[in-house]
N, C-alpha and C positions, 0 to 999 in steps of 0.2 A: 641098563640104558634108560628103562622106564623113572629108575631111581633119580638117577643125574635130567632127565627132561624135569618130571615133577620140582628139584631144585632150582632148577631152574626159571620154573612159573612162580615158583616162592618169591626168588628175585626181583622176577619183573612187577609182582603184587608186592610188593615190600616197595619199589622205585614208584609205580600210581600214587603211592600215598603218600608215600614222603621225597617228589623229586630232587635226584640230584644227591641221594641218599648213599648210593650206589652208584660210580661213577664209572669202573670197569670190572672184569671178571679174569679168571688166568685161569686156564688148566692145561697140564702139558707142557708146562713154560712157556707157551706161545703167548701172544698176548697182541690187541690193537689200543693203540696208544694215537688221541686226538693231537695230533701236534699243537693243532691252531688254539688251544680249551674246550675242556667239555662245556664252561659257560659263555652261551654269547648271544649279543645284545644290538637289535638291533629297526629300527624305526617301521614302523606300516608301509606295506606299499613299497621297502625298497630293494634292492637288489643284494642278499647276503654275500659276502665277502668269498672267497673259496675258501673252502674246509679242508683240511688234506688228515687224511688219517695213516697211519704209519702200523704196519705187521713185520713182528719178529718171529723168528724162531724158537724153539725151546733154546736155545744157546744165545740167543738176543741176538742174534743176525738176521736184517734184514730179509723181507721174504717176497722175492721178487714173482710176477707173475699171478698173484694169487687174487682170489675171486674175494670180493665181499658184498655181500647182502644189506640191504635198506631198508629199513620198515621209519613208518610212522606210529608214533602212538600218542593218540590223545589229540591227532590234528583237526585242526575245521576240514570242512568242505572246501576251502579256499586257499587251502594249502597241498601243495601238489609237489610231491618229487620227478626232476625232470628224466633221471632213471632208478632203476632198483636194484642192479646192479653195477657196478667199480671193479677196477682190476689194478694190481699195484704196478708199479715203473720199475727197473731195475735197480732203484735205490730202496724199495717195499712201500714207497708210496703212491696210494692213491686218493684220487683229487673228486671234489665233490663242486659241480659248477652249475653255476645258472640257476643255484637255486632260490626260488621268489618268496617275502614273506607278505604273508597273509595279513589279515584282521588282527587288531591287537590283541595279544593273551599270551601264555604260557604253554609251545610244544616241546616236544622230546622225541627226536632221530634216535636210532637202530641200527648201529652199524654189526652184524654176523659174519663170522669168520664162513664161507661158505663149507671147507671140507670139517672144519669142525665147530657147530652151534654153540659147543658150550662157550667159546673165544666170543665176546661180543664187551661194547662201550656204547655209553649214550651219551649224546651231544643236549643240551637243552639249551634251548631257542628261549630270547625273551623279549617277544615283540610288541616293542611299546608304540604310544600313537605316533601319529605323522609327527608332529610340532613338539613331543616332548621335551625336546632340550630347549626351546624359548619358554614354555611353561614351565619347566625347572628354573632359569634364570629369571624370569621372572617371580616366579613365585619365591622364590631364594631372598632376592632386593628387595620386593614388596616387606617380605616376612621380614628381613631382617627391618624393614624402615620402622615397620610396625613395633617391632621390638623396641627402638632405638628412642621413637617417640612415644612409648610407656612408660621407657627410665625417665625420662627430662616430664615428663606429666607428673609420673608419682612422685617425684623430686619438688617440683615444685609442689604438688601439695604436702609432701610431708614439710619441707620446710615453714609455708606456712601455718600450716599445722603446728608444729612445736612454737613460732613466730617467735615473743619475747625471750622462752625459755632455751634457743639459741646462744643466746648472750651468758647464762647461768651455766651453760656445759662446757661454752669456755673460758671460761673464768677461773674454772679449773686445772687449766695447762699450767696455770706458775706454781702449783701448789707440791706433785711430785713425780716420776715417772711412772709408776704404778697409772695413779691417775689419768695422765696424759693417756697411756695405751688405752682403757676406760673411755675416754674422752672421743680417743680417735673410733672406736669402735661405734660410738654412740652419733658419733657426727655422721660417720660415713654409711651405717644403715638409715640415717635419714635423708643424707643425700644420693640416695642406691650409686654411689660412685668413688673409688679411693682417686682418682683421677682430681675429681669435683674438694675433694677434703687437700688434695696435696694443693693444688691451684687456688683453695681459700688461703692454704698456709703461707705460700709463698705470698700471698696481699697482705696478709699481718705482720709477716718479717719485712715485708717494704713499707707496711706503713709503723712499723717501728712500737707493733701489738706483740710482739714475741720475739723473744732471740731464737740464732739458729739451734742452738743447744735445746733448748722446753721442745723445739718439732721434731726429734725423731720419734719420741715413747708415743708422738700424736701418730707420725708415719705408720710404727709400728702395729698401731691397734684399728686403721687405714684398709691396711693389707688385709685383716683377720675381718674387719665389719663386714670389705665387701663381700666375702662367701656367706656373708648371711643370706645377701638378696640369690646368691646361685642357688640356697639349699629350699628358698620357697619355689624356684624355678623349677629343679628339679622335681619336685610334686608333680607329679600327671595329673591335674584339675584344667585341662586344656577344655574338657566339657564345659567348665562353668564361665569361658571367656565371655561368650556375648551372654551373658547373664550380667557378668561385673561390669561389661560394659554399658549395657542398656541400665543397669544399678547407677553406675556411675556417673551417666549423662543427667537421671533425673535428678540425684540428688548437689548436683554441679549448677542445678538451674534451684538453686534454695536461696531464698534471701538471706538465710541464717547460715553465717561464717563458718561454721567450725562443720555444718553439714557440707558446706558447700565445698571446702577443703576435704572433707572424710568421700564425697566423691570424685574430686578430681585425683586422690589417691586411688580411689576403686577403677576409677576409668583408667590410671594408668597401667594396674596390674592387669587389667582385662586385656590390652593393649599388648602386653607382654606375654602374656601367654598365649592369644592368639597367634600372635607373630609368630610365636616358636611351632603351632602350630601347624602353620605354612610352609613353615620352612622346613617340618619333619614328612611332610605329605608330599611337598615338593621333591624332596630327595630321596623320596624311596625308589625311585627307576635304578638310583644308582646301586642298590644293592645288587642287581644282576648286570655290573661292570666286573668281570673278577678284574681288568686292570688297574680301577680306582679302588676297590679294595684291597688291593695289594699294595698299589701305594700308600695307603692309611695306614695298614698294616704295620707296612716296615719303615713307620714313624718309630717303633719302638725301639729298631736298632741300626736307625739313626738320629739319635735323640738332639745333638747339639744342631742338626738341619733342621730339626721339628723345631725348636727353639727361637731360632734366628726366623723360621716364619712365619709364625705365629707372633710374634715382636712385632714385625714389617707391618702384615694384619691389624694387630690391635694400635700400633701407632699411627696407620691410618687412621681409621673411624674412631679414634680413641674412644674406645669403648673397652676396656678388659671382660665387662659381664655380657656384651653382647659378642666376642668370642668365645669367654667361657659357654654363652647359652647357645652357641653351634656345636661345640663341643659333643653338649648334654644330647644334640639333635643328631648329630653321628652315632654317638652311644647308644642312644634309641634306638636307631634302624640297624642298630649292629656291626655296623663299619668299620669300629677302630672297637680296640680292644683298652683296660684301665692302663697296660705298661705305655700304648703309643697316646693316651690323653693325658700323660703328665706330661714329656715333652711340652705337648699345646700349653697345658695349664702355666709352668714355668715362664714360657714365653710370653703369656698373655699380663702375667704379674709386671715383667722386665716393660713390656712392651708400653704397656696404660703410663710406668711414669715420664714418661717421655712429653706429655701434655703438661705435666707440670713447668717441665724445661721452657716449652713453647710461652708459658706466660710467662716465666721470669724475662724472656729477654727485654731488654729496656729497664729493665724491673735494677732496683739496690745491690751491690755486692754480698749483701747479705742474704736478698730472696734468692740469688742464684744459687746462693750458699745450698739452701735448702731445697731448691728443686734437686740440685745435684746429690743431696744428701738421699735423697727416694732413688733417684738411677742408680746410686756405688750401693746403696740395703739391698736394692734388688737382684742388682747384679752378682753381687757375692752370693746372697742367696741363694739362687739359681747355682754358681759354681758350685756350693757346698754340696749341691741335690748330684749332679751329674755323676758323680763314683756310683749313685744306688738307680742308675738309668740303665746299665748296661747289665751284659751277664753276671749272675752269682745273686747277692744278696739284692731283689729289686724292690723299690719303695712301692710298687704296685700291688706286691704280694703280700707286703704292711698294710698297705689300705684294703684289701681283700681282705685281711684278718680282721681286722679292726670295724669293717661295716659287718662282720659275721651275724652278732647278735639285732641287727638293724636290716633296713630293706637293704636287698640286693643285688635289686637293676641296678642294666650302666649307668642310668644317669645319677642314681643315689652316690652310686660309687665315684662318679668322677665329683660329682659335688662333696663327699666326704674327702678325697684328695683333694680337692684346693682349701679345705676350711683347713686340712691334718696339716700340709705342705707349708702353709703361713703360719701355723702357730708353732709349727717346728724351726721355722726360719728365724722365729721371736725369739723364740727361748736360747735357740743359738747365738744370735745377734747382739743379745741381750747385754750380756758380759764383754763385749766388743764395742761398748754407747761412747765409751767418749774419746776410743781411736776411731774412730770413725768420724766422729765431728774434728778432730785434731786434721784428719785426712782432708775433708773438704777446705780446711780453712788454709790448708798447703797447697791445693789445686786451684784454691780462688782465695788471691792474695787481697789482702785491703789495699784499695787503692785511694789516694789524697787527692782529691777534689778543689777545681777553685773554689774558694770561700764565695766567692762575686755570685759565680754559676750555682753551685750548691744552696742558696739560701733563698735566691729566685726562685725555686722550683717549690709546688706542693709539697709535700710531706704524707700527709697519709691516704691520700688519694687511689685504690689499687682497683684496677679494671677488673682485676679477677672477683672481687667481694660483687661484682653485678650482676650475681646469681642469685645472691644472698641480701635480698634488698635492706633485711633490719641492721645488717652488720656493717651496710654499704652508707647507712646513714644514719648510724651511728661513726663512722670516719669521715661523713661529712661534718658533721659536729664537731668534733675536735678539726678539723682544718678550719671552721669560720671561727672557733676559739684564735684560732691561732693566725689567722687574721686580723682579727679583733686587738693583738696584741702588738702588731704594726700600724694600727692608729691608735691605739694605747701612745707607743712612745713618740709617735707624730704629736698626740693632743699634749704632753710632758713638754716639747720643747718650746709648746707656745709662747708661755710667758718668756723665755729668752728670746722669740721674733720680735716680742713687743718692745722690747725695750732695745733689740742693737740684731742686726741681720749678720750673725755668726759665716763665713765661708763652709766652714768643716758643719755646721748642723744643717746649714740649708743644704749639702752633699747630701749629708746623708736623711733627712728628710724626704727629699726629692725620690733616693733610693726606696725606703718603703711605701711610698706611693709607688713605686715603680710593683713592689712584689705586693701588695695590697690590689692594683691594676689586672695583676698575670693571675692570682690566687682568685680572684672574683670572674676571670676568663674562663682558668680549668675547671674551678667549681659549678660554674654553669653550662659547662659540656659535659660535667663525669652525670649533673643532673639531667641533662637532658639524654643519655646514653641508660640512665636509670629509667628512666621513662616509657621506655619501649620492655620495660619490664612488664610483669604479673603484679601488679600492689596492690595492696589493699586500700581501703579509702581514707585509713587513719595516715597510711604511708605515703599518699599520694598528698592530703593536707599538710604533711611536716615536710613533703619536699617542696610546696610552695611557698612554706615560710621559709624556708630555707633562701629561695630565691630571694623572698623580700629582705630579710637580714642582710644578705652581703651586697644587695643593688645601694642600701641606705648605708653601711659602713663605707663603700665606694667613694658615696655620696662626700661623707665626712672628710675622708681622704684628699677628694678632689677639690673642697672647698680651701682647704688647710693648706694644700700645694698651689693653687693659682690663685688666690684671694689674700691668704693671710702671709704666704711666704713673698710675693711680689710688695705685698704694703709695705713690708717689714724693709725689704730691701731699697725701694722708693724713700724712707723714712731716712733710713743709714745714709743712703748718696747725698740725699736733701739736708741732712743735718736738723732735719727737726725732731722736735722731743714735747713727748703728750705732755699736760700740766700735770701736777702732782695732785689735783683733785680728778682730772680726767683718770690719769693711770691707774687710780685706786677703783676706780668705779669698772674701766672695762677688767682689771684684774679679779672684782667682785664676782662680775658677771662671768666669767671663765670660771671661778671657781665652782659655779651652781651649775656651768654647762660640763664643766670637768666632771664635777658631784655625783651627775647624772650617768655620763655615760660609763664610769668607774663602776655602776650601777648595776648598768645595762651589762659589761661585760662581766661582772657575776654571775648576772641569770642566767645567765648564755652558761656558765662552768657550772653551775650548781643547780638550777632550772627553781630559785627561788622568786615565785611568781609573786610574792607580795613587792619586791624590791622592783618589779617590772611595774607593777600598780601604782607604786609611788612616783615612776617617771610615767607614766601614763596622763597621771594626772594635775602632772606640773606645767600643759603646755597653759593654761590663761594666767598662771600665775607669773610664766615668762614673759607672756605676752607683755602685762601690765609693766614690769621690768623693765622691758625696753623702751616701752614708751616712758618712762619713772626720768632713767638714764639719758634720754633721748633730750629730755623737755630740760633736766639738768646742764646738759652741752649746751645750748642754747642760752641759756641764762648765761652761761660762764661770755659767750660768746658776746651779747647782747652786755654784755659788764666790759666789754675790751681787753678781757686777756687776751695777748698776743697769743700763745700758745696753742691755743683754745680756737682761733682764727687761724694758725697755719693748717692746724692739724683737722677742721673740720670732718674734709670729706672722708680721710681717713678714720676718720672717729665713726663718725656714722654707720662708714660702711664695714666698718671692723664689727658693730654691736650685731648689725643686722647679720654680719656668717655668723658670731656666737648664737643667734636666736634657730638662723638653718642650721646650724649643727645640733643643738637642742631635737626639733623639729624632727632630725634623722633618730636620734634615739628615740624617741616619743615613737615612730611610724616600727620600731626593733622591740618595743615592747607591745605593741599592738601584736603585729605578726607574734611574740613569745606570749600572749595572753590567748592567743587565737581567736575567738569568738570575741573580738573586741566590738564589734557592733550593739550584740545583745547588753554588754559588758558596760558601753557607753548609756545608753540608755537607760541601765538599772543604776549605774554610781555617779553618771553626771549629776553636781547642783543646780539646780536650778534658776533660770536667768535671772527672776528676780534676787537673790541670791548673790551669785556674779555680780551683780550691777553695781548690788550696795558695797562688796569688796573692794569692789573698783575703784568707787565711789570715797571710799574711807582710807585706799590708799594714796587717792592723788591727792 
């Protein structure tokens, strides 16, 4: 008997040290069994639940009638049992009631079988404070905000960061698909987001920078970039967050760019890992829920429910890394196991492209092409994984092999499942690239467009690129090209206003004023939408030359359509006709304003700034022109051509829009020279100078 007490003390020193270690004891086949859980949890100050513990027999029959003993161990002073002995019901259960829990900590109940000691269980109590479940929800929200706005901090400085060399990684998607995966990897660790890379992609396919075929090998290497930013996450350097933060703030306050960018990356990873912080310290109560444990748990074997909501999850907040990094924050505190964080992690892949969808809508049949082309990659992918989810072969005990030689916390472990799990999905997918694009293009048929509607409209204008402000204007630039090229064939049909007001060309003149009109509208709202961005100061000058280029193409536009196209048409009903010395002279003068702005829309495509210098510095030499041509009509008039007399006012005032139209390129090369002030002042001639030209042309 001494033998069996002494083992008995073993136990109970063996449970002090490690509670919870030892949960019951059997000899004799009797045994008590906590119906309710040996673990339970439950708030300061409140009233515990009743406890019902259950006595068999050596045969496992209920055992009615029978005595059980109470002890404490390990309790405060302020935790008091309301008896210390229980007796079972006729079903062998007996009930533990009224019992109050004390000051927050960690006790553990003693339930004795009374006729025989060695029969005994322990209950462990885990009494947290009064408020902890609003301090878990909140600290949870906070954390994750914190998290949330780390990504979109370090985002934007790494983008600034790379700035120009943005444009050089993707320049690489037409070259081959090796590349593109490359490409996408390279984009999407800059943008800590495959979310942020699918939603640049689908603005390139709308604005007509890529087909849908070049974006899956970019999707592809998408999926794989984002577990880069999980596997610096999963690093426990949670210590050194307000380090990187308080780093980050000074060096974000540096006049010097590239310092100033290299901290508002550091302030956003301090940011991130604090967060994660919070939200692992927040969630540790839950470790003593065995009910949410249990649920976590048996994520594993039901993997296609962990799937669909972890989906729901990340297609809310669209964030995939900011699931993945809950994940890595369960794993930590223990709560899920690597078989029930693939479930999550699959989900979170499916889930993030769903934000791509969201921008496509409105978006080309060809950007939906390619949102859609990220949901049908991910979703097969996921399928392919589910066979190795359940019993037998599990992809979990792959990743458990595979991080062997590497750390081997949960959270390394689930960050090495999402890096293994994508680049498994690749290599699978791989050989499937262009049934899959064949797929999309059978789900999202090409639809025909009116001509009328379709040519109205921008072109490469994409909301999504206003993340990415060099790319966002860099497609502004090609849209005021291409502006540029509907008062192109406006300024083409002049000389046929002048001579006879065509039906079918004033139509369609009228028309690109009309999309020359809407193109100077969008473009000055996708600018003003750009603006509420992060720029830099080089970025914020070329978006107001930008503004000044298409306010003075406008200009031209508007002059050409209610000046030059109403004279043209007044001339026709009137039946009058310029002299042949008048017609030659305003044809002249078109041709040097044509000259010009032929000029102007070069630098605009090639950004050759001597060509801008040259209309720059043509406005006194117009000037004298017009007055040259001016004083000319006059004479002719003053001689009695009739001609010359009918056609006065319209002569006139014909020279003087060639001189504003002139005037608008001149103000297009200004804005493309930029610094045109300092610019005027070092290459203007001087007046004396002017005077005597003047002077020797009239």
């Amino acid at each position: 008997m001494h033998k069996k007490i002494s083992l008995h003390t073993v136990f109970i020193f063996l449970f002090l040290i490690c509670p919870g270690f030892l949960l019951s004891n059997e000899t004799a086949g009797e045994k008590l069994t906590i119906e309710s859980g040996n673990e339970q949890a439950v708030s300061a100050y409140k009233k515990i639940k009743t406890i019902e513990i259950k006595a068999a027999d050596a045969e496992g029959n209920p055992a009615p009638h029978t005595e059980i003993h109470l002890r404490t161990i390990n309790a405060g002073i302020d935790f008091l049992l309301p008896e210390t002995t229980i007796i079972t019901d006729t079903a062998g259960i007996a009930r533990i009631t009224g019992l109050q829990a004390g000051s927050a900590g960690d006790y553990t109940l003693m339930a004795v079988l009374a006729e025989n000691p060695e029969v005994y269980a322990y209950i462990n109590l885990k009494i947290n404070e009064e408020s902890w479940v609003l301090h878990m929800l909140f600290g949870l929200f906070g954390g994750l905000g914190m998290f949330l706005f780390g990504m979109h901090c370090g985002s934007d400085g790494l983008q600034k960061f790379a700035g120009k060399s943005m444009k050089r990684i993707l320049s690489t998607f037409t070259k081959n698909r090796a590349l593109g995966v490359v490409s996408g990897i390279i984009i999407t660790a800059l943008t800590q987001s495959s979310s942020a890379t699918t939603v640049m992609l689908v603005g390139f396919v709308n604005a007509s920078l890529m087909t849908v075929g070049q974006t899956l090998s970019v999707i592809f290497g998408a999926n794989i970039g984002t577990t880069i930013t999980v596997q610096l996450i999963a690093f426990d350097i949670s210590h050194f967050a307000l380090l990187m933060i308080g780093a980050g703030f000074v060096l974000k306050s540096s006049k010097n760019k590239k310092m100033s960018y290299s901290g508002e990356i550091c302030l956003g990873f301090g940011f991130i890992f604090f967060g994660m912080k919070v939200m692992s310290v927040s969630m540790a109560p839950l470790r003593n829920y065995p009910a949410f444990k249990e649920m976590l748990i048996s994520l594993s074997e039901y993997p296609l429910s962990a799937i669909l909501g972890s989906m729901l999850f990340t297609a809310l907040i669209q964030s995939s890394g900011a699931t993945i990094g809950l994940i890595v924050v369960f794993a930590n505190q223990e709560l899920i196991s690597i078989n029930s964080a693939i479930p999550l992690i699959l989900g979170a892949h499916t889930g993030t492209s769903i934000t791509g969808w969201i921008a496509a809508i409105g978006a080309s049949p060809a950007a939906k092409k390619t949102a859609l082309l990220n949901v049908v990659y991910n979703l097969i992918g996921t399928v392919v994984f589910l066979p190795f989810l359940y019993s037998g072969l599990k992809f979990g005990d792959f990743v458990v092999w595979c991080s062997e030689p590497f750390f081997k916390s949960p959270a390394r472990q689930v960050a090495h499942a999402h890096m293994i799990s994508a680049i498994l999905k690749m290599l699978v997918m791989f050989p499937l690239y262009d049934r899959m694009i064949a797929l999309v293009h059978v789900l999202i048929p090409e639809t025909k467009e009116d001509e009328h509607a379709r040519s109205v409209r921008t072109k490469y204008l994409s909301e999504s690129l206003l993340k990415t402000p060099e790319l966002a204007l860099g497609n502004v630039a090609r849209e005021i090209v291409r502006m540029a090229g509907h008062v192109e064939y406006m300024m083409e049909k002049v000389p046929d206003l002048l001579s006879h007001a065509d039906e079918a060309t004033v139509t369609e003149v009228n028309f690109r004023e009309e999309k020359v009109d809407k193109a100077q509208f969008e473009i000055t709202k996708y600018l003003s939408s750009l603006s509420e961005e992060t720029l830099t100061k080089e970025q914020t000058d070329i978006m107001m030359r930008y503004m000044t280029i298409i306010n003075e193409l406008e200009g031209q536009a508007d002059l050409i359509n209610k000046i030059i196209i109403p004279f043209s048409m007044t001339k026709t009903k009137d039946q009058m006709r310029f002299s042949d010395e008048g017609y030659v002279e305003l044809k002249s003068m078109f041709d040097r304003v044509n000259e010009n702005f032929k000029l102007i829309i070069n630098t605009l495509a090639s950004q050759n700034i001597a060509q801008a210098e040259r209309v720059f510095n043509s406005e006194k030499s117009f000037d004298i022109l017009t007055k040259n041509l001016r004083v000319s009509h006059v004479r002719r008039v003053f001689d009695h051509k009739i001609q010359s007399i009918q056609t006065t006012t319209l002569h006139l005032d014909i020279l003087q829009c060639f001189k504003r139209i002139n005037l608008h390129s001149i103000e297009i090369a200004k804005a493309i020279i930029g610094d045109w002030v300092a610019y005027k002042q070092k290459n203007t001639v001087s007046a004396e100078v002017l005077g005597e030209i003047e002077a020797g042309e009239e």
